[in-house]
N, C-alpha and C positions, 0 to 999 in steps of 0.2 A: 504494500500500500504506500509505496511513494511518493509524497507528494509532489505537486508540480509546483516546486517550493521557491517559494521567490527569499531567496539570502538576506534580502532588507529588513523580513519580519524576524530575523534569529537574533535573539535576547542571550545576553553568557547568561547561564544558570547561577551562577557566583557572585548577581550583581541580584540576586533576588531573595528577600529574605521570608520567609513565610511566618505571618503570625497568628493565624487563630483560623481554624477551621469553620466557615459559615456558612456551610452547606453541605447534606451527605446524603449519600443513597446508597445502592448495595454493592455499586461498582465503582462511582465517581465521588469524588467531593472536589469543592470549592473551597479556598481560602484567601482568607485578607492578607497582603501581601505588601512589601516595599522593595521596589525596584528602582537601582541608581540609576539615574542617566536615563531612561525612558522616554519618549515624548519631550526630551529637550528641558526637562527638569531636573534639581539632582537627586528628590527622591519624591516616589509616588505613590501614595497608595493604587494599589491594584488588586482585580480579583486574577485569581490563578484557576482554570479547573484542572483539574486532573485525575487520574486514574488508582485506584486501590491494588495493592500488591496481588488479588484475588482477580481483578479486572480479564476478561475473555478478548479473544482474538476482536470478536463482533462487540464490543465497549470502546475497543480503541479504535474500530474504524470510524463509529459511529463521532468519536470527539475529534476525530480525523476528518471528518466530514463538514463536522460544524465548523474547523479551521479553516475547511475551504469554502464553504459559505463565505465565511464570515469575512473572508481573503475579497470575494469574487463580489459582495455584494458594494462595498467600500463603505465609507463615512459616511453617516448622517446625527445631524443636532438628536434625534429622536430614536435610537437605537445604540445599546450598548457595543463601542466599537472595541476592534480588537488592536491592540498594543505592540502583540509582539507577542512570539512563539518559540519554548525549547522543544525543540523537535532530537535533540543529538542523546546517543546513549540507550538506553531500554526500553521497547513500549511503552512498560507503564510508567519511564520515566515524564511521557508525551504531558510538557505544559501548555496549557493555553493562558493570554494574558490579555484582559477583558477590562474595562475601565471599571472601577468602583464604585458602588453609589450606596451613600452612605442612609441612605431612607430606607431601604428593605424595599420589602415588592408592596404594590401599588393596592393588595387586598387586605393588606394589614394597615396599611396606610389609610386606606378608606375607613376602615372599622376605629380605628384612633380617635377619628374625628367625628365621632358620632355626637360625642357630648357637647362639643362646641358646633356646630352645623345649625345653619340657621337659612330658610329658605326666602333666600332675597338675592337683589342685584346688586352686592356692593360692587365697588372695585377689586379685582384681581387680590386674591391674600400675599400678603410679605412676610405674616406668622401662623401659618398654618395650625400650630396650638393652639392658639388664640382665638380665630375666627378664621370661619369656611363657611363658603356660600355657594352657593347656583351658577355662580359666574365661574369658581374656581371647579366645578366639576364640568362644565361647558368647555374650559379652557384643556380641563384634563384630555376631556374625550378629542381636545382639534387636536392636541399635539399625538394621541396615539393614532386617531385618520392620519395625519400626515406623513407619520413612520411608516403606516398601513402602504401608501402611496406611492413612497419612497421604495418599499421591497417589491411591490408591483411591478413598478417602473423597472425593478433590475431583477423582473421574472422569478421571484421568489414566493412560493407561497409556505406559509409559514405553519399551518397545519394545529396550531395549538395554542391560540392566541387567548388570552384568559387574562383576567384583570392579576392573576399571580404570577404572570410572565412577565409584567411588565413590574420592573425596576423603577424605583425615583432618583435618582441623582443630586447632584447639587445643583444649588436653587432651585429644587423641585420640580427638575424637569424630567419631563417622562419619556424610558427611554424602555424600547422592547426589547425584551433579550431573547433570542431564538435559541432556548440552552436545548441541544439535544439531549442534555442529562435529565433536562426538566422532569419530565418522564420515569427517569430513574429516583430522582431527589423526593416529587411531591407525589409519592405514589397513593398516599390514603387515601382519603375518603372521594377524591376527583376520578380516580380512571378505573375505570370496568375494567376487569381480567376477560379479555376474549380470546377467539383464536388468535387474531390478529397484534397478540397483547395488550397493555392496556391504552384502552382506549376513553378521551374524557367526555363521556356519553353528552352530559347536557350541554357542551361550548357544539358539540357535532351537529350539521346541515344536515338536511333527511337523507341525501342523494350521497354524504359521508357515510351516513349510518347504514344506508342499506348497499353501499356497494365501494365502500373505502376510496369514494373521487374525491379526490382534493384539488381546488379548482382553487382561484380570484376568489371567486363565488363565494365558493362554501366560508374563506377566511370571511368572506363579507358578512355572510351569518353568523360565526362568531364573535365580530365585532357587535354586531347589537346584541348577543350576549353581555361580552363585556360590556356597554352603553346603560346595557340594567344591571350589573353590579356596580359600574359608578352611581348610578343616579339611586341603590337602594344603600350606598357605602358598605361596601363590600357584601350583600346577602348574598344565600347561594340559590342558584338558581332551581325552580320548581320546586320551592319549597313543597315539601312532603308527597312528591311525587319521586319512589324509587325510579333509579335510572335504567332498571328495564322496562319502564311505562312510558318510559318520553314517546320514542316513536311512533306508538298507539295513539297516546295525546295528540301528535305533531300532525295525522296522518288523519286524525277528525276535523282538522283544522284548529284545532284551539292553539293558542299563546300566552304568553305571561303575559297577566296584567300590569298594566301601568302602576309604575312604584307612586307611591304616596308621594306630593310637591312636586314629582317630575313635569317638568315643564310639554305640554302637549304633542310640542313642534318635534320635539325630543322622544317625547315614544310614538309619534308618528315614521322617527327616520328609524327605529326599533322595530318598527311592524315592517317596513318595505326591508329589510336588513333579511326579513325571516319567508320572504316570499317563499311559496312551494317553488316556483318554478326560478331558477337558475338565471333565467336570464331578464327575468325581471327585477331580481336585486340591482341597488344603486352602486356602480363602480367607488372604490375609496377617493374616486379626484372629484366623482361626483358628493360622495357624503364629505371630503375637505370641505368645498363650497358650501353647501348647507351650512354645516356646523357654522363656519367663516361666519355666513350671513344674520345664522342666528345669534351667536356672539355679539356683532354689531351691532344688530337690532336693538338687545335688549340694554348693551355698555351704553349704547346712546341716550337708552330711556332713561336711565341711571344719572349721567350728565345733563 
């Protein structure tokens, strides 16, 4: 599995120091990390993933894989970029070096701010402990379309997009991370055990569910998944509907209701996200503009 390794992303290992383990699964973990020299700093916090001494052939292709994503897709403000790579030494020596955000993922972040969330149009939050409003979860949802957009644009579908894939960053910006490990890391209560292993039954498009396409599309249906764990701050979706009923639900026509305060306009782009048919969902350049327009709308009303 060689890669088609371009010499510019090899990091010396020697210049990398590992400090705390923040994320594990049964093959992979993630850790927080300081690397000199990186990105023209002289020391950086980074996240590192890499592989367990127990790790299979098929674990390190899979983080081999995301390298070359993550190689092939390049930079954007809106997506966890990649750093830099020790590739040299053992399989499971195989580092990945992923920028760090120090917020955690975007479902525990929503759930944080439950106590303070207050359904109005202020201006944009600076203190997200403090106060969060309609605007800051509006704003949430354009920067994860534009990411959406952005991997579109470089033919990537991402297959597993969930308000706990996305990472916060500094200054709060929201950035998707395509962890192949994902999968291995948040195995609980999200992915059904199938043949096809596990699969995260409620983010899944019907036309996923019954015949594993992963399409633009289908990411576009997950995005109004995630659309209603922002706007319910982080709930999980179908409340008290096991995840072998979805499809039966999905397949009478029914969908999640509108979360409580959610602004209209917003589980209207929710309902067209969750079309049956494929090609009537709204493209991510099309739900950017939306969003765009409904953000405006409302900052204006505000001002």
């Amino acid at each position: 599995h060689k890669l088609p390794w371009n010499a510019e992303w090899e990091f010396p290992r020697d210049r990398i120091k590992l400090l705390d383990i923040v994320g594990t699964g049964a093959f992979g973990q993630v850790f927080l990390a300081e690397a000199v020299g990186i990105s023209n700093k002289q020391v950086t916090r980074v996240a590192c993933k890499g592989l367990k001494e127990n790790a299979t052939d098929s674990e390190y292709r899979d983080l081999l894989s995301e390298l070359k994503i993550l190689m092939h897709i390049g930079e954007h403000k809106n997506i966890v970029n990649l750093l830099g790579a020790c590739t040299k030494g053992r399989e499971c020596d195989l580092l990945v070096i992923i920028e760090y955000c120090p917020h955690g993922n975007l479902l525990n972040f929503l759930r944080k701010r439950r106590d303070v969330f207050e359904a109005t149009w202020s201006p944009p939050t600076e203190k997200p402990d403090e106060t969060f409003t309609l605007t800051d979860l509006v704003i949430t949802s354009f920067q994860v379309s534009r990411a959406m957009q952005f991997l579109a644009s470089r033919r990537c579908v991402h297959r597993d997009l969930a308000a706990r894939n996305v990472l916060v960053g500094e200054n709060y910006v929201m950035k998707i991370a395509d962890f192949g490990l994902a999968r291995d890391i948040y195995k609980e209560e999200h992915y059904v055990k199938t043949t096809a292993g596990l699969l995260p039954v409620k983010w899944m498009a019907i036309e996923a569910l019954v015949d594993q396409v992963y399409t633009h599309s289908s990411d576009v249906w997950s995005f109004g998944v995630l659309l209603w764990e922002i706007f319910t701050l982080g709930g999980s979706p179908y409340p008290g509907l096991p995840a072998n009923e979805v499809y039966q639900y999905l397949m009478e026509g029914q969908r999640m209701a509108q979360p409580e305060d959610c602004p209209q306009e917003m589980y209207d782009l929710m309902l067209r996200c969750w079309q049956h048919d494929p090609a009537q969902r709204p493209t991510f350049t099309q739900l950017l503009e939306t969003i765009d327009k409904i953000l405006e709308g409302k900052t204006t009303e505000v001002q």
